[in-house]
N, C-alpha and C positions, 0 to 999 in steps of 0.2 A: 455377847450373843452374835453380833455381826460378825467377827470373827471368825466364830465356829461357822456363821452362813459361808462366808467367803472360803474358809477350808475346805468344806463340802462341797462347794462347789468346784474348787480346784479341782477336786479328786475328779469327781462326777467328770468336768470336761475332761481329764486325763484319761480317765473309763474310756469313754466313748470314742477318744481317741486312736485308742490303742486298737478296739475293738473293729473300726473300721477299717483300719487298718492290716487288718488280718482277714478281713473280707475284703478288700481290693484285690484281684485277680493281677492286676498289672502291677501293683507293688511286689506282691508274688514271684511273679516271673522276672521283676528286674534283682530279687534278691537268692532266686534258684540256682542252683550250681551245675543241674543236670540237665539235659538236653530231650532226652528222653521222650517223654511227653508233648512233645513239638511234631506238627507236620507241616510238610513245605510241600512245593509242587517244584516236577523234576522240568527240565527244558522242556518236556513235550507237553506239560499242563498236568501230568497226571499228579493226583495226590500221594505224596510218599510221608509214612511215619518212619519217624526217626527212630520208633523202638525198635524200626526191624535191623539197625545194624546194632541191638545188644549183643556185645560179646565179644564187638568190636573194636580196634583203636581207627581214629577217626581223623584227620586234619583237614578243617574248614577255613575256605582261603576266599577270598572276594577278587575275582578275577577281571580280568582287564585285555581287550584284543588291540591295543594300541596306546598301550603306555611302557615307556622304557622298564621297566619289569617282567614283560609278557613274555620276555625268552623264560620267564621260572617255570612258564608250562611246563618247556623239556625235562630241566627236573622235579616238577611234580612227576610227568609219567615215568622218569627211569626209579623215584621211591615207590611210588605208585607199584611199577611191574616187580621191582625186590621183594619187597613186602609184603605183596597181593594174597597170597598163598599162607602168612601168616598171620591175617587175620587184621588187615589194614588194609585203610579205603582212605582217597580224597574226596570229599565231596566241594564241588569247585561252584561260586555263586556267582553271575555275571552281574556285574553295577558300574553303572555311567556317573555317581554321585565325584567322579573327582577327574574334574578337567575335560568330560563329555568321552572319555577314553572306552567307552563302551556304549558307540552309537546303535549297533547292528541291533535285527529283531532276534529271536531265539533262536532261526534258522540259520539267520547268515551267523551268529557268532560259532554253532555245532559246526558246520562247515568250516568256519575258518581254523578250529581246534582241530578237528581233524586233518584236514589238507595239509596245516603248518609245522603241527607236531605230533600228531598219532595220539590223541590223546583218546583214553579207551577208558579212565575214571568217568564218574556222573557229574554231569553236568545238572544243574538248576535252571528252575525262571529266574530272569533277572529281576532283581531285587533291590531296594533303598538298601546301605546300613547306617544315613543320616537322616538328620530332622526329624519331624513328627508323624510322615511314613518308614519310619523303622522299620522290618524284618520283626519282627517278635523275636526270630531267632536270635539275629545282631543283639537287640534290647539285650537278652539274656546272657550271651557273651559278653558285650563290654561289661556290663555291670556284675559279672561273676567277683565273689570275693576270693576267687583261688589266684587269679591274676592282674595283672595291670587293669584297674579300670578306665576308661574313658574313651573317647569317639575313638573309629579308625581313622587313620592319619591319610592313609593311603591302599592303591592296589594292593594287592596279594600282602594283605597280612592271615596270618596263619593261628587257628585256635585247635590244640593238641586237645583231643578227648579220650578220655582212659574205655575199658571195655563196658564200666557201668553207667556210662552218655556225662560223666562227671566232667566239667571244665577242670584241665589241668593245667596249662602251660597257654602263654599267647607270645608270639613272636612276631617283630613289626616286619616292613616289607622289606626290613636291606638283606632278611636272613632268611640268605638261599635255601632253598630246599634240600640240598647234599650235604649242608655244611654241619660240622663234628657236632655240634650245638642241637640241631633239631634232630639229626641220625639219633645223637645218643638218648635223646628222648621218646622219639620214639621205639626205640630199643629197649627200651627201660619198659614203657609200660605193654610192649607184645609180651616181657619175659613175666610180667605179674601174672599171680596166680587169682 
């Protein structure tokens, strides 16, 4: 008889386990693959949903105005303007979380993107994508099951998202923006249908 109690109750707390589990919203979103459903706020504060680029491919980069990577602006914007026209956006996130390399407020960082490299993509608020102020977004990127999961390492890493907001592809910071690697990927998912 104890036995069958103790089995029973195995289950029971296995149940309930499970169950809350599937009601946790943030379990949720660190096991979601799509983006979609997310809203962020753009540099100027306003609120943007991310449904409105369905249809789109996407490359989300955590940017930097003063870290030896920040020349990858120029080629975010020379894929950024190739591309533009087919249906491909950078959405570019500014974060001081590595090495304080993104001191400025929203103003002075727009200004320096523009001034330094014409950059004519959208820019974001600046944002965590460490520790326990996370980005919601970040949350749902690193922990995508379609790519590498785990923290970002560094500036301008790069998360490729196909036209239905689905994580496809995550590329760390050494890999430039031009280079045959991220082109062809990108290329790959403009030509889906």
């Amino acid at each position: 008889m104890k036995r069958l109690i103790s089995i029973i109750s195995s289950f029971a707390i296995l149940f309930t386990t499970q169950i809350s589990a599937k009601l946790n919203p943030k379990q949720q979103e660190e096991t979601s693959n799509n983006i979609l459903d997310l809203s962020v706020k753009d540099i100027n504060g306003k609120e943007v949903k991310l449904s409105n680029y369905k249809g789109k491919v996407l490359l989300i980069v955590n940017v930097a105005s003063k870290c030896g990577y920040t020349p990858q602006y120029e080629g975010l914007q020379k894929i950024y303007e190739k591309y533009k026209s087919k249906g491909f956006e950078v959405l570019a996130f500014p974060c001081n979380d590595f090495g304080a390399q993104e001191p400025g407020t929203n103003e002075e960082i727009k200004e320096f993107c523009s001034t330094n490299y014409n950059v004519s993509f959208p820019l974001f608020d600046k944002i965590k994508v460490l520790g326990k102020d996370k980005s919601i977004l970040y949350e749902r990127l690193i922990n995508s099951k379609n790519v590498d999961k785990g923290d970002i390492k560094w500036n301008f890493e790069k998360f490729l998202i196909d036209k239905n907001g689905e994580i496809v592809s995550r590329f760390r910071s050494k890999t430039k923006p031009e280079s045959e690697e991220l082109i062809s990927a990108i290329e790959r998912e403009l030509n889906k249908k």
